[in-house]
GUVEX-456602 format. One record per residue (C-alpha): residue number from 0; residue in three letters; x, y, z. Coordinates in nm, 3 decimals, padded with zeros to 5 digits, m for minus. Example, Ala and Ser with C-alpha at 12.3 -4.5 7.8 and 13.67 -1.06 7.14 Angstrom:
# residues 2
- k; r; x; y; z
- 0; ALA; 01.230; m00.450; 00.780
- 1; SER; 01.367; m00.106; 00.714
***
This chain:
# residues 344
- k; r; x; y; z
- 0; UNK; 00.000; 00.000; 00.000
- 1; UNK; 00.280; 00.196; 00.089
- 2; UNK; 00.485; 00.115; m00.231
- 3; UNK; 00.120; 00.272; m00.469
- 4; UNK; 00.156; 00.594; m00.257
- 5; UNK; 00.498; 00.645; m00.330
- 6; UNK; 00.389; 00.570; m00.704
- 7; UNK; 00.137; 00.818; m00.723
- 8; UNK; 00.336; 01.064; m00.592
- 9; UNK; 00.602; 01.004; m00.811
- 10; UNK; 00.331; 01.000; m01.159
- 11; UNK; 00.198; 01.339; m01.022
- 12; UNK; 00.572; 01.520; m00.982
- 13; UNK; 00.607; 01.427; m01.358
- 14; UNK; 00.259; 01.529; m01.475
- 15; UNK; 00.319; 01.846; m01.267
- 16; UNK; 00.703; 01.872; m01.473
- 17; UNK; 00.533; 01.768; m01.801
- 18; UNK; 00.269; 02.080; m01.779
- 19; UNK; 00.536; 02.361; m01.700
- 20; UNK; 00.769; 02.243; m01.975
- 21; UNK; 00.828; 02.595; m02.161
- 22; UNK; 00.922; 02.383; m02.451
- 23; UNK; 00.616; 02.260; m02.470
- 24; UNK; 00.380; 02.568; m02.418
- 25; UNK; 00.607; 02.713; m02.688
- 26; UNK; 00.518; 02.457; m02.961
- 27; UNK; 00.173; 02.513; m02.840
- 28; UNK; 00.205; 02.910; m02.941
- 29; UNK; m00.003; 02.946; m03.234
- 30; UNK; 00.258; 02.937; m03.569
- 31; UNK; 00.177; 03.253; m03.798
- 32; UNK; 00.403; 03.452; m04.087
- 33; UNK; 00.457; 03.831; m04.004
- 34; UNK; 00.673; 04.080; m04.232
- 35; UNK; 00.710; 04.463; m04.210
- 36; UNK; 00.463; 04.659; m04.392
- 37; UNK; 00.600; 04.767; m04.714
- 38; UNK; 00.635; 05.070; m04.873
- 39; UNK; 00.520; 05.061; m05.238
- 40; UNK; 00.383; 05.301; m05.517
- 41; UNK; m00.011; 05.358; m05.553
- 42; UNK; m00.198; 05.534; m05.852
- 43; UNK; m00.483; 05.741; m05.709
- 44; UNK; m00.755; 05.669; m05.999
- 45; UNK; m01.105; 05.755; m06.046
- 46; UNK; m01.339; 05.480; m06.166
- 47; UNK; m01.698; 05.563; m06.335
- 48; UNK; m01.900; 05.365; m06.563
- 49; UNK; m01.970; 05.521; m06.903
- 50; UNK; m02.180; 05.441; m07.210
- 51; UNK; m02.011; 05.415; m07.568
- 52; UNK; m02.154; 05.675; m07.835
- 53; UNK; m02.070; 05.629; m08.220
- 54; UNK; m01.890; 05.886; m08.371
- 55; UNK; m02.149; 05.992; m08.541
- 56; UNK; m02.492; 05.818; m08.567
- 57; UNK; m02.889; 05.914; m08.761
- 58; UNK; m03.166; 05.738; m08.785
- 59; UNK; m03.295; 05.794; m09.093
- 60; UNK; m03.718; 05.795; m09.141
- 61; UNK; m03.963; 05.828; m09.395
- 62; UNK; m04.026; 06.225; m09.497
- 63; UNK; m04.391; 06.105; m09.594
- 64; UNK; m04.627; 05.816; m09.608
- 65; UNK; m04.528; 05.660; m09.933
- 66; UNK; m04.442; 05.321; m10.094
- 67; UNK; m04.061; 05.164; m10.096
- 68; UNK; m03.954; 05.122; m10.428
- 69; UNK; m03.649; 05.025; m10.338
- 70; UNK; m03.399; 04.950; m10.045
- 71; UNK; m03.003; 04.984; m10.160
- 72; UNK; m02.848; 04.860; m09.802
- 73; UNK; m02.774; 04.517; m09.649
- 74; UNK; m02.718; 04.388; m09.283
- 75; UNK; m02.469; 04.629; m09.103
- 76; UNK; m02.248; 04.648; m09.418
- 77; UNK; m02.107; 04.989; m09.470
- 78; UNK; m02.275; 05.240; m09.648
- 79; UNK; m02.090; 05.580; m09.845
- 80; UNK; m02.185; 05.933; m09.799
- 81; UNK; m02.436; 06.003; m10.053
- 82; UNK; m02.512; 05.665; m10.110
- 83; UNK; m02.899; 05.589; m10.199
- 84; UNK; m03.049; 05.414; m09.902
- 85; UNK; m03.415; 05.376; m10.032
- 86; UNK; m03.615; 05.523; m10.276
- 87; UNK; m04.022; 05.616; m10.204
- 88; UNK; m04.269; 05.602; m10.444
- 89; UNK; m04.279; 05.945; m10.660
- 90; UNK; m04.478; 05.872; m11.000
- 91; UNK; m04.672; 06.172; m10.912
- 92; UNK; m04.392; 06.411; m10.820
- 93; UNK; m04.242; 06.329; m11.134
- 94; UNK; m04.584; 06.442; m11.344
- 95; UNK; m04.595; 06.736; m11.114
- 96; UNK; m04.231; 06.855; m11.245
- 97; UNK; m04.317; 06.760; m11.615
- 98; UNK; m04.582; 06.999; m11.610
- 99; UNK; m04.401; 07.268; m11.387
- 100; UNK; m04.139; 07.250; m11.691
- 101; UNK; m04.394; 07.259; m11.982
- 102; UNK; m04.536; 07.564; m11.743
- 103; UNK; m04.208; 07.708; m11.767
- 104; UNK; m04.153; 07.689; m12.092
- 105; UNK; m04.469; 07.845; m12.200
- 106; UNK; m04.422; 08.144; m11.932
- 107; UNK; m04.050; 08.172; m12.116
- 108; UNK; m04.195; 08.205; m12.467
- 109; UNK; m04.417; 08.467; m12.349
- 110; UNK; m04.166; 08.672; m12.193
- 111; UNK; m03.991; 08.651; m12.514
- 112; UNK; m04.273; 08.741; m12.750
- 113; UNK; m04.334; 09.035; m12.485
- 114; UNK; m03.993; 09.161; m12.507
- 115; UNK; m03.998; 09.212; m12.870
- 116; UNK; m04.283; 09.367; m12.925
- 117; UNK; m04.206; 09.627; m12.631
- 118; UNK; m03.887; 09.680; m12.830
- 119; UNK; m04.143; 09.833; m13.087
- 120; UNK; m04.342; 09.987; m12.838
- 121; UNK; m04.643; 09.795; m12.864
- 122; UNK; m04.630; 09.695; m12.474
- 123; UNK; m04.584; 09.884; m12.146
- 124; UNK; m04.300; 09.751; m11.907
- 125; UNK; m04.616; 09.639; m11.674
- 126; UNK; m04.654; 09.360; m11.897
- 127; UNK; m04.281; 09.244; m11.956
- 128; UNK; m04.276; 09.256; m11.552
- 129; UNK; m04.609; 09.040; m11.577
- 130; UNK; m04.442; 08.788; m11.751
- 131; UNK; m04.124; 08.800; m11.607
- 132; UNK; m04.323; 08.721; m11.268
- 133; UNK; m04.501; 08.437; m11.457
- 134; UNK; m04.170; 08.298; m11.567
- 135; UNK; m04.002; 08.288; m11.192
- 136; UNK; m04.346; 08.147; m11.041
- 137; UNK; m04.295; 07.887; m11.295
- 138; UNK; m03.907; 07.783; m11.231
- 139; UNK; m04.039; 07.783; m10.860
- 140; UNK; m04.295; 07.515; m10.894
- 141; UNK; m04.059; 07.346; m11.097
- 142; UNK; m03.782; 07.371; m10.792
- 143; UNK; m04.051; 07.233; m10.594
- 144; UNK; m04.134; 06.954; m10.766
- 145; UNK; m03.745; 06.829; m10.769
- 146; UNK; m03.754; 06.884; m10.384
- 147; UNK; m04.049; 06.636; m10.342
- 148; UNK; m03.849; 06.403; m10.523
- 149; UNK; m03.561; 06.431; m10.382
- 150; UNK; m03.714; 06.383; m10.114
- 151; UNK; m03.856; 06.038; m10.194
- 152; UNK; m03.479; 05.964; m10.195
- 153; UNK; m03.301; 05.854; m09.907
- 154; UNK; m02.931; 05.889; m09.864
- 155; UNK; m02.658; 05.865; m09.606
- 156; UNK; m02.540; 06.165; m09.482
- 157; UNK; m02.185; 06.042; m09.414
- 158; UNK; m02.001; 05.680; m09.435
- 159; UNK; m02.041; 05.421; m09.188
- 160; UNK; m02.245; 05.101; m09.058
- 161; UNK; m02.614; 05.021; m09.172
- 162; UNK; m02.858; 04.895; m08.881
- 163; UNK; m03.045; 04.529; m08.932
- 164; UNK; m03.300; 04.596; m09.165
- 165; UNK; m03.636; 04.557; m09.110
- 166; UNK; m03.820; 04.666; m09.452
- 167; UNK; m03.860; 04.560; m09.788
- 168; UNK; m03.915; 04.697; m10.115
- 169; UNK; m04.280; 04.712; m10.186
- 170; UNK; m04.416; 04.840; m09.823
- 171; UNK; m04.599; 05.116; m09.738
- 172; UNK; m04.444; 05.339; m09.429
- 173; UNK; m04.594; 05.631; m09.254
- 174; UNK; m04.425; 05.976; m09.205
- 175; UNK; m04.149; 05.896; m08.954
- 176; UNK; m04.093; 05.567; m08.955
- 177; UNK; m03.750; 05.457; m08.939
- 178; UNK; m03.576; 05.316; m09.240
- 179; UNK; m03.209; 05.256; m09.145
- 180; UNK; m02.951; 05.349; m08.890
- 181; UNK; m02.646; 05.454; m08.991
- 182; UNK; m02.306; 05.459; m08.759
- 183; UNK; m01.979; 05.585; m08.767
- 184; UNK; m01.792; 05.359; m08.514
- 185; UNK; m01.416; 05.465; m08.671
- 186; UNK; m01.395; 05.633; m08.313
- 187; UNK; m01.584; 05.586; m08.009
- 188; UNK; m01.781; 05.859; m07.773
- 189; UNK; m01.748; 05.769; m07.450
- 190; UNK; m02.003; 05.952; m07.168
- 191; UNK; m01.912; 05.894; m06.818
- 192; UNK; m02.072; 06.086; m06.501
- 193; UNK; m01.787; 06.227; m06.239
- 194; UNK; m01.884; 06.373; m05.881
- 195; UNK; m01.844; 06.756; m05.867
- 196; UNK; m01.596; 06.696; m05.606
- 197; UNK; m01.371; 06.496; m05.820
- 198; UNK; m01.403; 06.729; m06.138
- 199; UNK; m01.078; 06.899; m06.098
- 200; UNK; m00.899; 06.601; m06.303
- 201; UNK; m01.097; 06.645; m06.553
- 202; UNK; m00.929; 06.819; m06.875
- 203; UNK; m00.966; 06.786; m07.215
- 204; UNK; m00.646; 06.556; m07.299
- 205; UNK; m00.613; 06.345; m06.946
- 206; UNK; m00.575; 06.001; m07.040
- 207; UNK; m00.827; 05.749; m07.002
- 208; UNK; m00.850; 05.338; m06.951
- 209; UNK; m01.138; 05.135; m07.035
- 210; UNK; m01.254; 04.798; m07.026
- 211; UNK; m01.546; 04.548; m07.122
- 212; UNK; m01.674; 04.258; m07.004
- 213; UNK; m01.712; 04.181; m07.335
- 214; UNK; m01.333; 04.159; m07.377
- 215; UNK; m01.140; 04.001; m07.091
- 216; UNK; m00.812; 04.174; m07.043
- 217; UNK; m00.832; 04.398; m07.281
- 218; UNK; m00.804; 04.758; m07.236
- 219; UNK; m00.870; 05.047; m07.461
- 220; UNK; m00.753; 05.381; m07.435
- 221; UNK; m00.794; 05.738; m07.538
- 222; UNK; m00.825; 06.115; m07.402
- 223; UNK; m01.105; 06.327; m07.296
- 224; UNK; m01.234; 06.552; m07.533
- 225; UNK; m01.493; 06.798; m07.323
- 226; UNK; m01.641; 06.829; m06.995
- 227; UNK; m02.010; 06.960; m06.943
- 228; UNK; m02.058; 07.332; m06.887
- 229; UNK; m02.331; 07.215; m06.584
- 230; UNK; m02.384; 06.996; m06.303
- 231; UNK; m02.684; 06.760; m06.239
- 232; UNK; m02.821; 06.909; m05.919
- 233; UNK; m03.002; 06.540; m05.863
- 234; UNK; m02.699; 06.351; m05.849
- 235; UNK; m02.393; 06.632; m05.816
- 236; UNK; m02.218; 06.453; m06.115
- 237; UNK; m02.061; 06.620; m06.375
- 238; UNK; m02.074; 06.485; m06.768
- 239; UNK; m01.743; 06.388; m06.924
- 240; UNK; m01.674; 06.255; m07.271
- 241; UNK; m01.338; 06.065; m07.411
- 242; UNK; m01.277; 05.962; m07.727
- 243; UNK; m01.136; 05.597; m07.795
- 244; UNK; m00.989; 05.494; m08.157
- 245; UNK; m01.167; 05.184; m08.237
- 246; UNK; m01.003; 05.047; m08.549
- 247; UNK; m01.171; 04.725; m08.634
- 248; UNK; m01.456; 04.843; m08.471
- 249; UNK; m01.451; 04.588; m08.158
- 250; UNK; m01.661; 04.863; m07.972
- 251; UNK; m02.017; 04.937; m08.027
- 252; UNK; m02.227; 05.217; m07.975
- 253; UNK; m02.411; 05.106; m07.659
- 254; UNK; m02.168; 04.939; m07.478
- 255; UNK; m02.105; 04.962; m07.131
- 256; UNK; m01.750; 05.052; m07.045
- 257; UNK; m01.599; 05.056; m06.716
- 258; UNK; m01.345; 05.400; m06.667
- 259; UNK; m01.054; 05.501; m06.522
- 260; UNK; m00.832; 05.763; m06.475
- 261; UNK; m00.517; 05.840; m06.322
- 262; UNK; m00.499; 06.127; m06.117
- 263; UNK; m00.190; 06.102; m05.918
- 264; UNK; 00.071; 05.833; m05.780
- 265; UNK; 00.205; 05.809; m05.408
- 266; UNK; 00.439; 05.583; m05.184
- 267; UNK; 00.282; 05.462; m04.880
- 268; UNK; 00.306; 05.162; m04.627
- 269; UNK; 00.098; 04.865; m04.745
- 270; UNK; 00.010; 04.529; m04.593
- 271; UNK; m00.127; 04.217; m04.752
- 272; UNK; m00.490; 04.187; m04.761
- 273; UNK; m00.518; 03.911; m04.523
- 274; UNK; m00.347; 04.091; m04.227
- 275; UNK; m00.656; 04.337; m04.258
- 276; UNK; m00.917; 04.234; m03.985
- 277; UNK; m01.268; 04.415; m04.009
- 278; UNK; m01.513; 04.476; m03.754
- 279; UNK; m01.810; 04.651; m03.866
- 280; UNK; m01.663; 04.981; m03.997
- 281; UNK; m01.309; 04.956; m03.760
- 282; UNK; m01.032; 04.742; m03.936
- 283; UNK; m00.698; 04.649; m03.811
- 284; UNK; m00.438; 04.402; m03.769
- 285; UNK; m00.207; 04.218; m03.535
- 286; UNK; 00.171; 04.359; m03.464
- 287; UNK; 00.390; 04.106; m03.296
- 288; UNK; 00.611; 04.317; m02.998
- 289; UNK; 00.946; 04.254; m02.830
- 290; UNK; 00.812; 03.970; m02.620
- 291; UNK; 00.689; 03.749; m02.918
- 292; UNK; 00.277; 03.848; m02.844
- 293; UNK; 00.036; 03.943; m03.062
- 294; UNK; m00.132; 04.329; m03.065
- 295; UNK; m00.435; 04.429; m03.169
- 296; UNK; m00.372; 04.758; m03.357
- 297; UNK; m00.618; 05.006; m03.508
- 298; UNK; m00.524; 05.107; m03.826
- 299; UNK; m00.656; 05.346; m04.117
- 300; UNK; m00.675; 05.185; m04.471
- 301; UNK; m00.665; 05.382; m04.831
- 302; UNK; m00.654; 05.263; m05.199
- 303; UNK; m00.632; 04.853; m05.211
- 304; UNK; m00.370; 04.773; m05.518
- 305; UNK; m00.359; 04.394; m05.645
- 306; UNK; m00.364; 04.211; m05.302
- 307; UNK; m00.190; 04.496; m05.095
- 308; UNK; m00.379; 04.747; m04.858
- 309; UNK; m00.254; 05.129; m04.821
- 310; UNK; m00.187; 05.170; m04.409
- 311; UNK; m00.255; 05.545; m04.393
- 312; UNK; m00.241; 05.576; m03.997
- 313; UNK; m00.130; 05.317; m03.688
- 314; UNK; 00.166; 05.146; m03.830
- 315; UNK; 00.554; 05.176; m03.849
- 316; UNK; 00.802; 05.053; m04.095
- 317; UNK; 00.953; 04.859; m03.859
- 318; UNK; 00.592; 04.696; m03.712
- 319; UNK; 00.610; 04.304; m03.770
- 320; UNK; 00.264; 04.268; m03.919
- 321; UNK; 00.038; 03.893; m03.914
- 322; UNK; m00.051; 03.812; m04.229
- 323; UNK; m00.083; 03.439; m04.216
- 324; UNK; m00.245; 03.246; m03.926
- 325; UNK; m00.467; 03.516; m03.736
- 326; UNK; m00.751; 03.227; m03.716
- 327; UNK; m00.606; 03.135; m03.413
- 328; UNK; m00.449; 03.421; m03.287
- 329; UNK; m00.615; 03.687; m03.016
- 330; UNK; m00.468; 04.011; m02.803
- 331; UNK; m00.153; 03.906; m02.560
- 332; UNK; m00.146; 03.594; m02.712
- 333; UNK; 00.188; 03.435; m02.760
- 334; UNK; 00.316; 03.324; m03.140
- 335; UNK; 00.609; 03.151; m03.325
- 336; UNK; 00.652; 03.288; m03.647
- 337; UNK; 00.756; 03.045; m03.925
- 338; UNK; 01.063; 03.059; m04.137
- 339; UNK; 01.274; 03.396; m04.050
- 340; UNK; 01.054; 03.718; m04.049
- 341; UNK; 01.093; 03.921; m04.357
- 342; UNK; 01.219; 04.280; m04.344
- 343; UNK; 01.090; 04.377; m04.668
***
């Protein structure tokens, strides 16, 4: 009985050894990777969502209710300037200006027959002006009747892209109904709203960047052209347009195209994203101190670049930061760091 005390005793000295091993509370210390924030370059930009704008772009619509003829366009194919788009019915403009001409005519040999004989003095000027009024009433109708068939002829104002077509020759349209549409996408108009407080960077020849969806790393580029003269009191935005080249045309009128511009570059201090701990609208991190623990730090964030944060107040160049293997870590708490801490 005596001999199971003294092992007892004995098994409870080494438990009591085993526990206050600082070996082993130290491979207990939660293992994490710190590094010193670093200092890198940031580009201050200023991102806005715009709308692309052909260079120039009509729609072109019936003058008057009238029959197509004919239709001289195909599928988004390009069209010239001047080229004859469609042609409306105009049998009975054309009668209209043969008769205006035969009118003309006559009113010309009248004026002529008037003349001479005042040239014997067989007419008072009152009658030569007569006829002379007859004859310019005359080359008037006849002007007229051109215009309403010229009219009945639709043409492109300037080169570029036809719209799908949706008529055919033989159908009746009212006054106003659209025929065609007709781009120029050579360069691209692109709208973008700006906050009033931001408009200072905006100047005709700052560079812009813009992307779409539509094209995965691709980015086009180009300048702005003009800023609005007002701002919408609704939203305190200000109007901006850039141009973009678009050779090939890869951009349509339409489009939705993400913006940006550079305003400005900067060094600052910059940790990884993953040291960044958020609660609610307070963020910060943990900085390791001269006894190995772990310190909860309030910190001020900026601009976020790839997978850095910019650190604009509560850290040091020489803070050792956590950025791997805060799941386990909490204030006061001891750590080992893994590897050999970066100075970077």
């Amino acid at each position: 009985m005596k001999m199971w005390g003294m092992m007892l005793a004995s098994l409870a000295a080494a438990l009591t050894a085993c526990s206050s091993d600082p070996v082993r509370e130290k491979r207990d210390d939660p293992l994490v990777h710190a590094a010193m924030p670093t200092r890198m370059q940031f580009v201050d930009r200023i991102d806005a969502v715009g709308t692309a704008r052909a260079n120039e772009q009509v729609v072109l619509a019936s003058p008057v209710t009238a029959r197509i003829v004919q239709v001289n366009f195909a599928d988004g194919q390009p069209v010239r300037k001047g080229q004859v788009i469609a042609v409306l019915a105009q049998s009975r403009q054309i009668a209209d200006r043969e008769g205006a001409r035969a009118q003309a005519i006559n009113a010309r040999q009248q004026l002529d027959r008037v003349v001479a004989l005042k040239a014997h003095g067989f007419v008072t000027n009152a009658i030569v002006d007569a006829k002379v009024a007859a004859l310019n009433s005359a080359r008037a109708t006849v002007d007229a009747a051109n215009a309403a068939i010229d009219d009945r002829v639709i043409r492109a104002p300037f080169s570029g892209l036809a719209s799908l077509r949706s008529i055919s020759a033989g159908a009746v349209v009212n006054q106003g109904t659209p025929i065609v549409t007709i781009s120029d996408p050579s360069r691209i108009k692109l709208d973008f709203a700006v906050p009033e407080t931001l408009m200072a960077a905006l100047k005709p020849g700052v560079r812009v960047a813009a992307r779409s969806e539509a094209y995965p790393g691709i980015t086009f580029t180009g300048a702005i052209e003009a800023v609005d003269a007002v701002i919408d009191p609704s939203t305190r935005a200000v109007m901006a347009r850039a141009i973009l080249p678009n050779a090939g045309g890869p951009l349509k009128p339409g489009m939705l195209l993400n913006v940006q511009i550079e305003v400005g570059q900067r060094q600052a201090l910059a940790v990884p994203e993953l040291a960044i701990v958020t609660e609610g609208s307070d963020q910060f991190v943990y900085v390791i101190d001269r006894e190995g623990k772990a310190r909860r730090r309030p910190v001020k964030i900026g601009a976020r670049q790839a997978d850095q944060v910019e650190v604009t107040e509560g850290l040091l160049s020489t803070d050792l930061v956590i950025d791997k293997g805060l799941v386990k870590v909490g204030p006061g708490m001891k750590v080992r760091t893994e590897g050999k801490v970066a100075a970077q």
